[in-house]
N, C-alpha and C positions, 0 to 999 in steps of 0.2 A: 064915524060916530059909534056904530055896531059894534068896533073893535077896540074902544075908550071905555064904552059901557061895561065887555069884556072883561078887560085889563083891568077896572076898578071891582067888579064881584072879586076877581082872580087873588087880585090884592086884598081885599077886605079879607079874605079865605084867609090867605096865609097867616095874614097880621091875627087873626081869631086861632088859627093854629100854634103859630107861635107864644099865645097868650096863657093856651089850655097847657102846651109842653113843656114852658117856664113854671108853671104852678105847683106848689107843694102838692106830696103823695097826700092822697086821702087820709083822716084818721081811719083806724084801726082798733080792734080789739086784741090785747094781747094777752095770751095764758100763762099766767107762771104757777106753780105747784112746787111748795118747799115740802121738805119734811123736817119736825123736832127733830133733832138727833141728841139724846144725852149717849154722849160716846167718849172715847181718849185720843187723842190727838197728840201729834209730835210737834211739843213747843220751842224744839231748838234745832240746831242744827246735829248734835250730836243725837241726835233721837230720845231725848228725853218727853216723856209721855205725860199726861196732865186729863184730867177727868172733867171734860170739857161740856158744855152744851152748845149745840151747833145748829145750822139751817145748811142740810145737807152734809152734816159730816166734817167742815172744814171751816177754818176760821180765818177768813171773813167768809161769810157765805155765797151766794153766785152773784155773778155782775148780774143785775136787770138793765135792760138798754129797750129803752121806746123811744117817740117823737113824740113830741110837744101838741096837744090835742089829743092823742092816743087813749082811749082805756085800758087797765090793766085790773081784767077779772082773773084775783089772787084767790088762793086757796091753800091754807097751811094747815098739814097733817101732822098728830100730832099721837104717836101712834099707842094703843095702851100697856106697851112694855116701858115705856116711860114712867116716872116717878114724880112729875110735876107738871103744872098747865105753864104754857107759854102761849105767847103771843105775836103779832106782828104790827109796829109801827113805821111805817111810812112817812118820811118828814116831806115827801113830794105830793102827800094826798090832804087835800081838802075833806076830811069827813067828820064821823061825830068818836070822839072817844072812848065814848060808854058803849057803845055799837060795835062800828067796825074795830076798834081796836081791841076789843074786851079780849079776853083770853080762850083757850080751849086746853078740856082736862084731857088728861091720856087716856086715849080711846076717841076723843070727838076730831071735828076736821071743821075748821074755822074760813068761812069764804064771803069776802065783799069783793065792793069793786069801788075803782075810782077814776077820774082822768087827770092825765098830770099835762096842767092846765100851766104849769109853768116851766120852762126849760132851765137845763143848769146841772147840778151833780148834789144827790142827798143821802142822809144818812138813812139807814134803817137796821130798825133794832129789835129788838124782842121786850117790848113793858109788861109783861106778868111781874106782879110783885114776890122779892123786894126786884125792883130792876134795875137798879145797881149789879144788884151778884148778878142776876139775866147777862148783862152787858160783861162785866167781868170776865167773864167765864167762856165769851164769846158768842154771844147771838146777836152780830150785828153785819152790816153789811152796807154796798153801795146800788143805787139807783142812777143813771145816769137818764137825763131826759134830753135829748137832743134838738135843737130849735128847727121847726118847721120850717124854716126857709133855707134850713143848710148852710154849708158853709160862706161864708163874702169875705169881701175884703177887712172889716175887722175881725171875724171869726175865721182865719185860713184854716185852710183842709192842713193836719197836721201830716207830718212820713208816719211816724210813730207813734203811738200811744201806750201807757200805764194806768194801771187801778195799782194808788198806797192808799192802806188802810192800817193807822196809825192807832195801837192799845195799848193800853197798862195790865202787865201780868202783877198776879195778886197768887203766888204760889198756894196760899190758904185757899183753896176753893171754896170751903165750906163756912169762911170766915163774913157772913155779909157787912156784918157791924165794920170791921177792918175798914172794909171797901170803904163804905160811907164814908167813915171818918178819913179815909186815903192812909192808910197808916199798915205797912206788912209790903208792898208791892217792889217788886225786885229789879224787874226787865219792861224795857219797852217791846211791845211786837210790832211787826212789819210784817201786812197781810198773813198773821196768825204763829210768825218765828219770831225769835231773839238774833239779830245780826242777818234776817233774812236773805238779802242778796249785799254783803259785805264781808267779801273774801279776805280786805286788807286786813280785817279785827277779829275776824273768825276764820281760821284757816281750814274750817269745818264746809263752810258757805261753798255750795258747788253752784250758786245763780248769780247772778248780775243782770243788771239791764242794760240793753244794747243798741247804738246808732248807728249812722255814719256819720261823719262828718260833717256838720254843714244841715243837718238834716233839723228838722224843726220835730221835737218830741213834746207831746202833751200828755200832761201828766195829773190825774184825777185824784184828788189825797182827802180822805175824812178820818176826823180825828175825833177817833172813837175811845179814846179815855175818858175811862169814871169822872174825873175829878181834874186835868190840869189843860190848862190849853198849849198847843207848840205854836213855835215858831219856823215856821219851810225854808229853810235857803238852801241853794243851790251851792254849794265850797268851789270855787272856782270857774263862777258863773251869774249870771244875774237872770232873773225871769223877763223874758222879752214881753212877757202881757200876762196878766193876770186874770180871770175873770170870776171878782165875787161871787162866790155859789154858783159858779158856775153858769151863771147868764150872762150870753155875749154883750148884751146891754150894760153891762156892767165892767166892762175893759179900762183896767189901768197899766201903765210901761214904764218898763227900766223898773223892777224892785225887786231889791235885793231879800228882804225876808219880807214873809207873809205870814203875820198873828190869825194863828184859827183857833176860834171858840168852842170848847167841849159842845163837839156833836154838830161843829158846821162842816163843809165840802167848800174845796174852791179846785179851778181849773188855772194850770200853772202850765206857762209855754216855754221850753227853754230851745235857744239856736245855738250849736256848738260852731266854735271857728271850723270854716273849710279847707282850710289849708294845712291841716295837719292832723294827725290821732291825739286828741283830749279825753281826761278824765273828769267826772263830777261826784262829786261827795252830796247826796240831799239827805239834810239832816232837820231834825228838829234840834234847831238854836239852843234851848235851854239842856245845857249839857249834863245835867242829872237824865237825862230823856238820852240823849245821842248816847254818852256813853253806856248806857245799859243797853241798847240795841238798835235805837233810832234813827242806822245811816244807812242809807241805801246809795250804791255805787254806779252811776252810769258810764257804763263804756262805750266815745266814739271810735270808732275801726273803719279801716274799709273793709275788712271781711266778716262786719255784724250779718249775725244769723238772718236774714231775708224774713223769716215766718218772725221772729221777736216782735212785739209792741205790734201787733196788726191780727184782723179775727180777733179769734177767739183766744188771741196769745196776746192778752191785757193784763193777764191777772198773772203772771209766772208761778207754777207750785212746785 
């Protein structure tokens, strides 16, 4: 009976331990600190330069990546050798927009906080007025909020992953009216190029994105055009799952293109055959879009780069 008694604490233990080990990490607070950048930026692959406004320099600006529950106490510097106030909008943040999102002039440093209370993949951009030309010009970026419970059997743990971030170049920088009206805009960019990683149509293009075979790659795209919406397909491929905005709750299979509305994110899975080295073409469909730069090329190999698509090698530059 002593050794029943025993055996049932012993058991309750484990079973209590294994309940606390299965359990999502805590939330967290997380730090992010951008900076304005009105700087020039190389908008092609030939190195052609374009007088850009940026969040760190680079367009899109840095991946944010938290967990679902997480706060993200943000603070954007906006420094006073700049020429205009900017802003930060967060499409993952529940806040007030008179407030958190107001702007700061050159010289101030603009800081809230938020929790991102819902998992998935969101835009974020810069709304200091006009913000159209903000976005133009390039002050936008991706947030990805990862679901507290991690990966499962609808949300599989991907090999590989990508951040596309899908713009309209507006050569006229200075043009805001243009923008609005969509009228002057030349090239699509692809995380901040023209033909970014598409070697086949730019013989300039020294990137590509890289698998193996067989391998499941996930790929995070917002489309951060002023004014048109794309269409995602995969050229020689189908999306194995889809996941609206980016919430695993939101899983649909087998689609071949996926319509994204000015300034949504969705999380796209594609599985290349195992049996062989494939190519994929991801384009936005509407080919006013693809042919001015919209194609981005994934190569599966067996001898893809190990570090590609994983860390901090989401975002290729």
């Amino acid at each position: 009976m002593q050794y029943l008694k025993r055996t049932g604490v012993l058991t309750a233990l484990l079973a209590t331990t294994m309940v606390f080990s299965a359990a999502p990490a805590l939330a967290k607070t997380v730090k992010v600190t951008m900076h304005a950048m009105e700087t020039t930026v190389k908008i092609d692959n030939q190195g052609t330069e374009y007088p850009a406004w940026t969040f760190g320099g680079h367009i899109p600006g840095p991946v944010v990546r938290v967990k679902e529950g997480d706060t993200v106490d943000f603070e954007l510097i906006n420094p006073a050798t700049n020429k205009f106030s900017h802003s930060m909008d967060f499409h993952a943040a529940i806040v007030d927009v008179l407030k958190e999102f107001a702007p700061a002039a050159p010289g101030e440093t603009k800081r809230f906080k938020f929790d991102a209370k819902y998992p998935g993949v969101f835009m974020y951009h810069c709304g200091a007025t006009p913000m159209h030309q903000h976005i133009a010009r390039g002050m936008y970026g991706i947030i990805i909020v990862d679901p507290k419970e991690g990966y499962t059997k609808q949300y599989p743990k991907p090999d590989r992953e990508y951040v596309l971030v899908q713009g309209q170049f507006f050569p006229n920088a200075d043009d805001d009216h243009a923008m609005m009206e969509n009228m002057g805009w030349t090239n699509s960019l692809i995380n901040g190029k023209i033909f970014h990683y598409d070697p086949v149509h730019d013989p300039d293009a020294t990137l590509a994105l890289a698998a193996k075979p067989g391998e499941r790659v996930r790929i995070f795209y917002v489309n951060a055009n002023v004014n048109l919406p794309a269409a995602i397909h995969p050229i020689a491929g189908i999306w194995d799952r889809v996941y609206i905005n980016g919430n695993p709750r939101n899983a649909i299979y087998g689609v071949a293109t996926y319509n994204l509305a000015v300034s949504e994110a969705v999380t796209l899975d594609i599985v290349s055959p195992a049996d062989r080295p494939t190519n994929n073409a991801i384009v936005d469909h509407a080919m006013s879009a693809a042919m001015r730069g919209a194609i981005t090329v994934l190569m599966n190999t067996a001898d893809a780069d190990p570090k590609m698509g994983k860390g901090d090698n989401i975002l290729p530059r």
